[in-house]
C-alpha positions as CSV (number, residue, x, y, z in Angstrom):
1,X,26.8,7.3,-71.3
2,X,28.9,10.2,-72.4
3,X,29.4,12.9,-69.6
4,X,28.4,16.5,-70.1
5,X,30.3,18.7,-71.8
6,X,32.1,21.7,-68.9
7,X,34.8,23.9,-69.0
8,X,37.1,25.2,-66.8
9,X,39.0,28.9,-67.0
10,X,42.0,29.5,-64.9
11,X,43.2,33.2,-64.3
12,X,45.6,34.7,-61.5
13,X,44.2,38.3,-60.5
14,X,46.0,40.7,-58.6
15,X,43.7,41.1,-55.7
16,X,43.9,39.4,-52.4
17,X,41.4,36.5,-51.9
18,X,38.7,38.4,-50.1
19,X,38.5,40.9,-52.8
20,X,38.1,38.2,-55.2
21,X,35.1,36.9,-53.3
22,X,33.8,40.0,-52.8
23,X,33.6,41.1,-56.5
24,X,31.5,37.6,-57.0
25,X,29.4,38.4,-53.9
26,X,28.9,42.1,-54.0
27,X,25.9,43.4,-56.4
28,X,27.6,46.7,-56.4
29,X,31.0,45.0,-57.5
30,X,29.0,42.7,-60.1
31,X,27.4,45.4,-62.3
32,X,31.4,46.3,-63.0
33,X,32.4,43.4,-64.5
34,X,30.1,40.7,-65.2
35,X,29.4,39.5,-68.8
36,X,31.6,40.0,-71.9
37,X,32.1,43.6,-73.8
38,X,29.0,44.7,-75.5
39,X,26.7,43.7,-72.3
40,X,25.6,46.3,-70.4
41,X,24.5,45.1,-66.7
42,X,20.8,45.7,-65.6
43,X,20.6,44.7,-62.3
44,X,22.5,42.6,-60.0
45,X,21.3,40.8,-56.5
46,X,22.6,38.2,-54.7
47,X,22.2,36.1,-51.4
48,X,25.8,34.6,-50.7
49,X,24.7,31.9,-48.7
50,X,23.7,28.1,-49.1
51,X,20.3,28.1,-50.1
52,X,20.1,32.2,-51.3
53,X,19.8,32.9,-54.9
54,X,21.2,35.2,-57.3
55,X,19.9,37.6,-60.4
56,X,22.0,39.4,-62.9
57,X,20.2,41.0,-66.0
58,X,21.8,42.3,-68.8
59,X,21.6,44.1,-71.9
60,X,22.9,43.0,-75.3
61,X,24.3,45.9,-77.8
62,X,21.2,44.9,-80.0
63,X,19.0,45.6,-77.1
64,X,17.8,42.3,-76.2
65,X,17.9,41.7,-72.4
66,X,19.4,38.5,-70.8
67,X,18.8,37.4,-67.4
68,X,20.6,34.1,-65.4
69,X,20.0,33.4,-61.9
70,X,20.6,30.3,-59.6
71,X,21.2,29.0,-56.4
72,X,23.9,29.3,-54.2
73,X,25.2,25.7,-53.0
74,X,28.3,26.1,-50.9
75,X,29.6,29.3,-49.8
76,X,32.7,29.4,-48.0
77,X,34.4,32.8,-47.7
78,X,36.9,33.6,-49.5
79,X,37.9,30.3,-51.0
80,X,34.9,28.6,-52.7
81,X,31.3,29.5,-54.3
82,X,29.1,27.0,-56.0
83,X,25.6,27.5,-57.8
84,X,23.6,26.5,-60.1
85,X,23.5,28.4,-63.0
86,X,20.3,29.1,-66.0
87,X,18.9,31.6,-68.4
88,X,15.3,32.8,-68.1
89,X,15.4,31.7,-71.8
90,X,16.1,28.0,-70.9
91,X,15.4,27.0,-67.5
92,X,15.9,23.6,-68.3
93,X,18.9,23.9,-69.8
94,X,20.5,24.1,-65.5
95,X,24.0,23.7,-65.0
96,X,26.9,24.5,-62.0
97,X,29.3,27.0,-61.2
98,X,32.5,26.5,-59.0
99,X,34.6,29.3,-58.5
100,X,38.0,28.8,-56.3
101,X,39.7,31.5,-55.4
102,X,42.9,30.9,-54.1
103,X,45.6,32.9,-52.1
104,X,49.1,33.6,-54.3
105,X,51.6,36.2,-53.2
106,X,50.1,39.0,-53.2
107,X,47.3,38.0,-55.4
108,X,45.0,35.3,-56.4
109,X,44.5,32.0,-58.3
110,X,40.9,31.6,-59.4
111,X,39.3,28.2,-61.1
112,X,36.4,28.9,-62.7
113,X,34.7,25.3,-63.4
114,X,31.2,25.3,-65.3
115,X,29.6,22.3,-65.7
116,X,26.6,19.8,-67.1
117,X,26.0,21.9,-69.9
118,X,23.5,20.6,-72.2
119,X,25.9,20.2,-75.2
120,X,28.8,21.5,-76.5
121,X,27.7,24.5,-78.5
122,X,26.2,26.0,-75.1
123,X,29.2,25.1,-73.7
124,X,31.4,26.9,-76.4
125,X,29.3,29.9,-76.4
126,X,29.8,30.1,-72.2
127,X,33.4,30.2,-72.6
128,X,33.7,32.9,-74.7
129,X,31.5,35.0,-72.3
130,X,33.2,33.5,-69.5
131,X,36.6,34.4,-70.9
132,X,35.2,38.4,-71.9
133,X,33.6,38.7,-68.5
134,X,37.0,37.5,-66.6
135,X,39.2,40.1,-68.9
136,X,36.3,42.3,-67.4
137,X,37.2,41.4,-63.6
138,X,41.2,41.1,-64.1
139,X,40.5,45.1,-64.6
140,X,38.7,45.9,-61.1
141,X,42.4,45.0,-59.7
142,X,44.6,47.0,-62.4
């Protein structure tokens, strides 16, 4: 049996780990950065802890909203966030988030690793919007 198709995105952000976290785990910070140019953030709530969910609704240029959401699996401040991760479009189409932030200098290393998409077209269109939406966060710490 073939495994899944995932991806993983590396970037280093100039941002202490904390503030790293934070900007995953903060609505407020969330509706600054999240999703790729042309998306215009909604609304944004989250529960950071094992078992709490999270809700981020966006707008596409054409108009059309978009909303994911999931479940938070681990938590654990400021290194590591798991969650599962679907669109209201395709609930059965669930796959995981890990983010891993980790200390460097006087920044941050962070591992973004998606996984169990359902093939490899939904995972080429995620990294694109992963990529757009990480450009998008590398700008909260300038």
């Amino acid at each position: 049996m073939n495994a899944r198709p995932s991806l993983t995105i590396k970037r280093r952000l100039k941002a202490p780990p904390a503030r790293v976290f934070a900007a995953w785990t903060s609505p407020d910070l969330l509706m600054r950065w999240f999703g790729p140019d042309g998306i215009e953030n909604v609304s944004a709530d989250c529960d950071a802890r094992v078992g709490g969910a999270f809700r981020i609704a966006m707008r596409a240029a054409d108009g059309e909203t978009h909303e994911v959401s999931g479940v938070y699996q681990e938590v654990a401040p400021p290194e590591k966030l798991v969650f599962s991760w679907a669109w209201r479009s395709t609930p059965e189409r669930q796959s995981l988030v890990t983010v891993l932030i980790k200390g460097d200098g006087d920044g941050a290393l962070l591992t973004l690793i998606h996984e169990r998409f359902a093939d490899e077209d939904a995972r080429d269109r995620h990294s694109q919007g992963w990529s757009g939406s990480l450009d998008k966060l590398e700008m909260l710490f300038p």
